[in-house]
C-alpha positions as CSV (number, residue, x, y, z in Angstrom):
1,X,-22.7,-35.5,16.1
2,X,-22.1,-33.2,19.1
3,X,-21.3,-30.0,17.4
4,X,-24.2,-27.4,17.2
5,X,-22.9,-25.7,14.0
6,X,-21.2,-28.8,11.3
7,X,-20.5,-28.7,7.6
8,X,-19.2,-31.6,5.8
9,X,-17.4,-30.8,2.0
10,X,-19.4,-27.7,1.8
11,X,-18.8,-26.4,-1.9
12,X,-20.6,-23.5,-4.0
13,X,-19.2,-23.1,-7.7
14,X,-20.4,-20.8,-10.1
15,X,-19.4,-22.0,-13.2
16,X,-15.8,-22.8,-13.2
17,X,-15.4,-20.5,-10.2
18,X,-15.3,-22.0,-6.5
19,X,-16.7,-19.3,-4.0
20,X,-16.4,-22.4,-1.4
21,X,-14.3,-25.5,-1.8
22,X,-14.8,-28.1,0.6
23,X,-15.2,-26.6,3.5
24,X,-15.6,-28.2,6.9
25,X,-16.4,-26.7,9.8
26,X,-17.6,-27.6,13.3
27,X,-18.5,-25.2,16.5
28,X,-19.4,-26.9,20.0
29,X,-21.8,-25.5,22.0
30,X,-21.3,-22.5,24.0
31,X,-18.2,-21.8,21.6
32,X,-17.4,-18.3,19.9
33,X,-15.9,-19.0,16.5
34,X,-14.2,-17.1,14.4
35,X,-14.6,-17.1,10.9
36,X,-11.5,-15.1,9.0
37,X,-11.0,-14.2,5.5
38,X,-10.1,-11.7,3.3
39,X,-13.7,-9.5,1.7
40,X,-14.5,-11.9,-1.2
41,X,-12.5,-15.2,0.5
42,X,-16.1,-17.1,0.9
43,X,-17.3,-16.2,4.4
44,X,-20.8,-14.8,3.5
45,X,-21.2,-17.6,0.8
46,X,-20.8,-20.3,3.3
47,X,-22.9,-18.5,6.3
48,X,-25.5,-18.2,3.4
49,X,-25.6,-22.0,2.7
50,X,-25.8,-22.6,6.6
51,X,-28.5,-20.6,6.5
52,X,-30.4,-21.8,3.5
53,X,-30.2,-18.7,1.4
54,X,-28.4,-20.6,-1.1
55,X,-27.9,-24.0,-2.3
56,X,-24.6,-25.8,-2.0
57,X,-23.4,-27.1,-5.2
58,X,-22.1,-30.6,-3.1
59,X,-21.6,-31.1,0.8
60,X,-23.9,-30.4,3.3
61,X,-24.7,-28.3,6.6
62,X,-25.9,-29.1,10.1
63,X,-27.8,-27.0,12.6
64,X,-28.4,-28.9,15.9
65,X,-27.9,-32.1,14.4
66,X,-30.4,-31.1,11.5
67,X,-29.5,-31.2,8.0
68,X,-30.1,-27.6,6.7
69,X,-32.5,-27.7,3.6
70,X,-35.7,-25.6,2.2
71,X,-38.3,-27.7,4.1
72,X,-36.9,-27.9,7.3
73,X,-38.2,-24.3,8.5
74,X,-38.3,-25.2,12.4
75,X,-34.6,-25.2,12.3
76,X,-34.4,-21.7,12.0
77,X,-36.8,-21.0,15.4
78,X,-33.3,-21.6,17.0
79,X,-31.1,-19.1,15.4
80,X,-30.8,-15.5,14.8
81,X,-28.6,-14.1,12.2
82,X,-27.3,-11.3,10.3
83,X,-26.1,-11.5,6.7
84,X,-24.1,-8.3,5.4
85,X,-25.7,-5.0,5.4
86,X,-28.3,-5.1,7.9
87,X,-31.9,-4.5,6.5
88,X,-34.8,-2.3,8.0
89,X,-37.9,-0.8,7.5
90,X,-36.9,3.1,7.0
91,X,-39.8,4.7,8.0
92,X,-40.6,2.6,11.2
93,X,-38.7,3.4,14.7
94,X,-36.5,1.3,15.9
95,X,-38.7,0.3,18.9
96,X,-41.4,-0.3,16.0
97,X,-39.0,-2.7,14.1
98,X,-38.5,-4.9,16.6
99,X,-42.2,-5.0,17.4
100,X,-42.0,-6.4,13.6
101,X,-39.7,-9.1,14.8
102,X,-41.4,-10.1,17.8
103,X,-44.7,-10.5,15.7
104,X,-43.1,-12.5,13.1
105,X,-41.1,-14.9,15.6
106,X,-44.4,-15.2,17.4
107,X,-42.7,-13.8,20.3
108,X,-45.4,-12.4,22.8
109,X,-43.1,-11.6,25.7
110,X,-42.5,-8.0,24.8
111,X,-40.1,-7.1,27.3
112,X,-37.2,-8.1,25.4
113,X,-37.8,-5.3,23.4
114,X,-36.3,-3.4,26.4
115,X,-33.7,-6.1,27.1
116,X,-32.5,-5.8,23.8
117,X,-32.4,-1.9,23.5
118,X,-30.8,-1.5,26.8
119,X,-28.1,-4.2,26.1
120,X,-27.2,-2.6,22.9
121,X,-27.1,1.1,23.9
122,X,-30.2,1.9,21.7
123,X,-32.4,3.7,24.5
124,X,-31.4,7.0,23.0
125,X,-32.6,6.3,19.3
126,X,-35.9,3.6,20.4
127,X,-38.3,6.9,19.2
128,X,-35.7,7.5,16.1
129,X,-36.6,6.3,12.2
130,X,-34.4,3.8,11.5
131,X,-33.9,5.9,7.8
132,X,-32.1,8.5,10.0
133,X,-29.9,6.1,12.5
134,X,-26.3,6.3,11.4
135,X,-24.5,3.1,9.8
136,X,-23.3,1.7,13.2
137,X,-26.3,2.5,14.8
138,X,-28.5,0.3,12.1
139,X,-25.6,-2.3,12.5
140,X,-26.7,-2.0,16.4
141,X,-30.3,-2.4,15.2
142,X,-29.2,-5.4,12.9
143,X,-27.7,-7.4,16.0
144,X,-30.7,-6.6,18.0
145,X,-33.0,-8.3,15.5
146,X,-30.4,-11.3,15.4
147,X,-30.5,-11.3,19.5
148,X,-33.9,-10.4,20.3
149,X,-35.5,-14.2,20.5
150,X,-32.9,-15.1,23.1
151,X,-31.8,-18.2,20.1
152,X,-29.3,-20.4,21.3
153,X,-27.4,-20.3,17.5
154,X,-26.1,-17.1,16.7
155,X,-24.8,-16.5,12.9
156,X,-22.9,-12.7,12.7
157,X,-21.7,-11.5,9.2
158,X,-19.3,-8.7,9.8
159,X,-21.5,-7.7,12.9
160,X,-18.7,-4.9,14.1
161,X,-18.7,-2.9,10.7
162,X,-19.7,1.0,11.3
163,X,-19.5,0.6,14.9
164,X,-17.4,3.3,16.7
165,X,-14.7,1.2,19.5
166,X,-17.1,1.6,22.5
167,X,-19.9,0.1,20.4
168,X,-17.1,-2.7,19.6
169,X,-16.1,-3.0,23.2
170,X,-20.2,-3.4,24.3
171,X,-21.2,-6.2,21.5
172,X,-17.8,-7.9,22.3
173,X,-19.2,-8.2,26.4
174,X,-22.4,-9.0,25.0
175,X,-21.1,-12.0,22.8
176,X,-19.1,-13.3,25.2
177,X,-21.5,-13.1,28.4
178,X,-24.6,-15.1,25.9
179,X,-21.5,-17.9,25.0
180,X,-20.1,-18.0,28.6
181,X,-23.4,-17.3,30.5
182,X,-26.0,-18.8,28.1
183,X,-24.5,-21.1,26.3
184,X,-25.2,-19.7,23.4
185,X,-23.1,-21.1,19.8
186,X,-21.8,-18.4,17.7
187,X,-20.6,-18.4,14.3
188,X,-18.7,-14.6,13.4
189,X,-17.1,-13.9,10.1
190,X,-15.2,-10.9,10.1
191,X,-11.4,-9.8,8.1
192,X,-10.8,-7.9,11.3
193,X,-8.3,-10.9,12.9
194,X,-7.2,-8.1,16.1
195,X,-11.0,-8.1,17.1
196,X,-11.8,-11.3,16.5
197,X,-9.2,-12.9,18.3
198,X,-10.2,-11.1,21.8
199,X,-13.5,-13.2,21.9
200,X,-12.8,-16.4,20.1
201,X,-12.4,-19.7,21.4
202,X,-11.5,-21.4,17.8
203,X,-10.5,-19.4,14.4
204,X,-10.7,-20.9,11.0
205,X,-9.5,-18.9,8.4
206,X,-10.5,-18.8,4.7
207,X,-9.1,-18.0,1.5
208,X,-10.3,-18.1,-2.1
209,X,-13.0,-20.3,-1.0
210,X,-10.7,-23.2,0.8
211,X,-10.3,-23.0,4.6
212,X,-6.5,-23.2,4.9
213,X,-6.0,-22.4,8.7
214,X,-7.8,-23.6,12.2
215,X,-6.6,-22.9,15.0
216,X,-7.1,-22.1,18.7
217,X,-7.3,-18.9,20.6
218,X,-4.5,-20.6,22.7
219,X,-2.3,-21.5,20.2
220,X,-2.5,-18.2,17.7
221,X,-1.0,-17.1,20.8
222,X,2.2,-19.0,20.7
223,X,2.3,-18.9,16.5
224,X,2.7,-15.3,16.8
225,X,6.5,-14.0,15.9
226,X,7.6,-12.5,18.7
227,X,11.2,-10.2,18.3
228,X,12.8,-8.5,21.3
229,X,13.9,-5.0,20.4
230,X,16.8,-3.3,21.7
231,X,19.4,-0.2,21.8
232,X,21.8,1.4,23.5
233,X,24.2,4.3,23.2
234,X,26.7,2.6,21.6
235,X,24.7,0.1,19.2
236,X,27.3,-0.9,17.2
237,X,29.3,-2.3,20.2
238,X,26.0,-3.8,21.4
239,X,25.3,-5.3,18.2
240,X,29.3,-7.0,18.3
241,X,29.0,-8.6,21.8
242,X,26.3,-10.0,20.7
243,X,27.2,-11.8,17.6
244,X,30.4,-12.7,19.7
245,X,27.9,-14.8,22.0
246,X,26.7,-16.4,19.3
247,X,23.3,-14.5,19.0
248,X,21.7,-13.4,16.0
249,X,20.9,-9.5,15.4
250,X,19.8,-8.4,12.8
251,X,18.4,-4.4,11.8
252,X,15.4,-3.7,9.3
253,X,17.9,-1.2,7.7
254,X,15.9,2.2,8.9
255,X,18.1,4.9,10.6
256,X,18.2,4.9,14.2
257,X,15.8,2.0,14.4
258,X,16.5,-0.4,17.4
259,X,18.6,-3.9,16.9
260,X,15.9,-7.3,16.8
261,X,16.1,-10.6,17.9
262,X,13.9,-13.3,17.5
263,X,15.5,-16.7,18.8
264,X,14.0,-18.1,21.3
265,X,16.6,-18.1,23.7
266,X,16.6,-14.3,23.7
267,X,13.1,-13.2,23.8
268,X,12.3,-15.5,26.3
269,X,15.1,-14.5,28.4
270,X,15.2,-10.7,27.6
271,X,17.2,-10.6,31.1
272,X,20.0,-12.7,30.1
273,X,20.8,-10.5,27.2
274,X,20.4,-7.1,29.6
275,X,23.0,-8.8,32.2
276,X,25.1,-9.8,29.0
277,X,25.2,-6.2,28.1
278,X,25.6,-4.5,31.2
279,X,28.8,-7.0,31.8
280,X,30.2,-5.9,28.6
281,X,29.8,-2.2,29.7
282,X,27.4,-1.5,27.3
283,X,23.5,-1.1,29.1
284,X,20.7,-0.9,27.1
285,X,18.1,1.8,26.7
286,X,15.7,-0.1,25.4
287,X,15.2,-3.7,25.7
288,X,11.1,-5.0,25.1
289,X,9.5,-8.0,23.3
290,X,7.0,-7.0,21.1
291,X,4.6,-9.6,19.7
292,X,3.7,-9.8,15.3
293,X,0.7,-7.5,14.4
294,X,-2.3,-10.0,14.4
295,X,-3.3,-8.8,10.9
296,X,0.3,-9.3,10.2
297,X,-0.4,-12.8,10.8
298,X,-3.6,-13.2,8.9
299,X,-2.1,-12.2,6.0
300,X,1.4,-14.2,6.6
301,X,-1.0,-17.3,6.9
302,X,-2.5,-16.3,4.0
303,X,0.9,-15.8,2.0
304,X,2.1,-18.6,3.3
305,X,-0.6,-20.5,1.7
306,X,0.8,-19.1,-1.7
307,X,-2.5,-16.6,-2.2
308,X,-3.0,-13.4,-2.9
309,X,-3.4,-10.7,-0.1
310,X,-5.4,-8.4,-2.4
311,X,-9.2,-9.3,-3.1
C-alpha cells in the first residue's frame, strides 16, 4: 500500500442512519486532497474515524500503512489535525498555548514556536488571550497547533472558516509550499469547492454519507460548462444568422441579457463566430467565454446524483 492516507469500506451508522457508507479513499504522498460535501454530508465523521475519535461501524482506515485503532498511539506522532471548531485554553496567550503543544508532543525545539507564529501572521496577537482573539484569528491559532510539529500527515476540517481572504490567501501558500516543498500529505474537508480547487491535486466529493464524485484538479477543469456569451446591436439579426449556420442560441429569457452558446465548436472557436458575424454585417459587442460557477458545479454533481442540495 503506497498511499499515506487509505480507507477501505469505511462505514459509520447510527441506527438505521448512515453518516458514512462505504467510503474509500486514498491520498499519495505529497498530495493536497480535497474533501467536498455539503455541512452534514459526512466529512467530519470520516476525518474522525481516520483519526480514531470514533469507531467505524465496518471498514477500516490506514495512516502510513498502519491500521488506525485505539492502541496504536505512535501513529499519531506523524500527524497534526484539526477537527471543527478549534479548541484553546482561554485564558493562556497564544505564545503560551503553543508552549502547551510543544510540551505535550515532547517537542523541545522551541523555535517553531516562532516559525509557526510568523508563518501564520500571529506576531501581532503572540502576547494576546486566546479568549479575546477573534474567530479567524483562533482558526489561525487552530492550524498552528495542527502545523507546529512539522508532521508529515496533515488532517484540516474546514481550516479556512472565519478567516478574512488574505488570511485565506496565506494558509493557501502555506499548504501548498509544506505539499510541494515538504512533502507533506494533506487531507482538507471543506463545502467551499472555489477555494478548494485552487490547491488541490485530487477532489472527492461526498454526499449523504456516500462519496459519489473523484476527480482531478485537471479534469474538474474540462467538466466545467463553459458558454460563450454574446450581443450586438441588432441581436435579433445576430441571433438569425446564426441559427441559419446551423448553431444553437439560446437566451435565459431576462431582458437585455446577452445570446449563449455552449457547443463546442463555438466556444472553442469564439473567433469563427465573430468573423461569421462581422461577414453578415452584424459585429458583436460582446463576445467572451465564461466558465460554470465552481459551486455551480458542486451542487450540479450533487443534483445529478439525485440528492438533495439542502442539508
Amino acid at each position: 500500500m503506497n498511499d499515506v492516507i487509505y480507507t477501505e469500506n469505511l462505514t459509520k451508522a447510527y441506527g438505521q442512519t448512515f453518516a458514512v457508507n462505504n467510503v474509500d479513499l486514498s491520498v499519495a504522498k505529497g498530495e493536497i486532497y480535497g474533501f467536498l460535501g455539503l455541512n452534514g454530508a459526512g466529512k467530519t465523521t470520516t476525518i474522525q474515524m481516520l483519526l480514531g475519535m470514533i469507531t467505524p461501524t465496518s471498514g477500516t482506515c490506514y495512516l502510513n500503512g498502519e491500521k488506525v485503532h485505539s492502541k496504536n498511539k505512535d501513529i499519531w506522532r506523524h500527524v497534526g489535525y484539526m477537527v471543527e471548531t478549534p479548541y484553546s485554553y482561554p485564558e493562556l496567550t497564544v505564545r503560551e498555548n503553543l508552549d502547551v503543544i510543544c510540551k505535550l508532543r515532547g517537542i523541545r525545539d522551541k523555535s517553531c514556536v516562532d516559525w509557526i507564529i510568523k508563518n501564520l501572521q500571529l506576531e501581532a496577537y503572540a502576547a494576546k488571550k486566546a479568549k479575546h482573539l477573534s474567530m479567524g484569528n483562533n482558526q489561525r491559532l487552530g492550524i498552528a497547533k495542527a502545523l507546529l510539529h512539522h508532521p508529515p500527515i496533515l488532517i484540516l476540517d474546514e481550516p479556512t472558516n472565519g478567516l478574512d481572504p488574505a488570511g485565506i490567501v496565506e494558509v493557501r501558500q502555506l499548504l501548498k509550499e509544506l505539499a510541494q516543498n515538504k512533502g507533506v500529505t494533506i487531507l482538507i474537508s471543506s463545502h467551499k469547492l472555489d477555494e478548494i480547487s485552487k490547491i488541490a491535486t485530487n477532489i472527492a466529493i461526498i454526499h449523504q454519507g456516500i462519496l459519489i464524485k473523484k476527480i482531478s484538479g485537471e479534469q474538474l477543469e474540462k467538466q466545467l460548462h463553459k458558454t460563450l456569451l454574446l450581443d450586438g446591436k441588432n441581436r435579433l439579426a445576430i441571433k438569425h444568422t446564426l441559427l441559419t449556420a446551423g448553431y444553437k442560441v439560446t437566451t435565459n429569457n431576462e431582458e437585455n441579457s446577452p445570446l449563449q452558446m455552449k457547443e463546442a465548436n463555438a466556444v472553442h472557436d469564439p473567433g469563427k463566430i465573430a468573423t461569421l458575424l462581422v461577414n453578415a454585417g452584424y459585429p458583436p459587442t460582446l463576445l467572451q467565454v465564461v466558465k460554470e460557477d465552481l459551486e455551480m458545479y458542486f451542487l450540479r454533481t450533487i443534483q445529478e446524483f439525485g440528492g438533495d442540495q439542502h442539508e
